[in-house]
Structures are given as structure tokens and as C-alpha cells.
N, C-alpha and C positions, 0 to 999 in steps of 0.2 A: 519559439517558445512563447506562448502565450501568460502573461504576467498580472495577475489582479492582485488587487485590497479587497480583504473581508475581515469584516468585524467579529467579534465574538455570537457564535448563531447564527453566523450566513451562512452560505452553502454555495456550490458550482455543480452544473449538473454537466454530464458529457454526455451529449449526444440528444436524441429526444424532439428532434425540429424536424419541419420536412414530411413528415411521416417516419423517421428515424424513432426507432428505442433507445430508451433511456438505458446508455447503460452505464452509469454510475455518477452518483453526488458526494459529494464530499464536506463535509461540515466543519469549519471552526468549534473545536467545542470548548476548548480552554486556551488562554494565553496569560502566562505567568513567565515576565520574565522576557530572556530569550527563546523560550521553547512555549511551541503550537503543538496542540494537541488537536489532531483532526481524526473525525469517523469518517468509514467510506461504508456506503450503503450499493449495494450490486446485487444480482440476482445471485442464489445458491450456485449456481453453474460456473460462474466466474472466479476465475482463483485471483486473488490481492495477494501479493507479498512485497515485501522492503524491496531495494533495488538490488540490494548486495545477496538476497534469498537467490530473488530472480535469475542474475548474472551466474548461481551456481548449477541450479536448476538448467538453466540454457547452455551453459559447457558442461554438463555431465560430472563435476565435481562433487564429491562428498563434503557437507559441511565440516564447519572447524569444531572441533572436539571443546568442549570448556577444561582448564586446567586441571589437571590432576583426574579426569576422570579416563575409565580403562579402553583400550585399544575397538576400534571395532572389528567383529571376527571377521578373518576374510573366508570368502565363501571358494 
């Protein structure tokens, strides 16, 4: 695992050397606190999600329902 400091308004690019494409920066855009707020910039093609979307996505799981709201139909 690769581990940096950035400031508010810095950014990390992946990838992009070499003759590699860039594919994806990452920006500090707020720090209040304990909590980073970061944008990630990628081309339209490229799917982002949380890690815990990700891990559902990747085992074929249906997301967690929010409280109190109704059943999904089974097909």
C-alpha cells in the first residue's frame, strides 16, 4: 500500500507515466475534522464505487435494504 500526505487541493494521479493513461486523480477537496472529503475524476467508462458497493457487486449480493422500506419482488 502506497501512503501519501496531501493537502487541501492536491491530488494523486494513477497511472499516466510511461506512455500509460491516466486513469484516475483523486483530489482533496475538504478536510474538516476527522473526515476527507475527496473527488475522483476517471473517464465515463470507468465504474467508482465504495469498497463495501464494490465487495457486493463482486459476490453477486443484493444490496442492504434501508429500514422500514418494502421487500424486493422476487422475480
Amino acid at each position: 500500500m502506497l501512503v501519501l500526505s496531501r493537502r487541501n487541493r492536491e491530488s494523486v494521479v494513477v497511472g499516466g507515466s510511461g506512455g500509460c493513461e491516466r486513469l484516475v486523480t483523486v483530489t482533496v477537496l475538504e478536510i474538516c475534522g476527522a473526515r476527507v472529503k475527496l473527488g475522483f475524476e476517471v473517464n465515463n467508462d470507468v465504474p467508482v464505487h465504495r469498497s463495501e458497493v464494490w465487495e457486493r457487486i463482486r459476490t453477486g449480493r443484493q444490496p442492504d435494504r434501508p429500514r422500514g422500506s418494502p421487500a424486493a419482488p422476487v422475480a
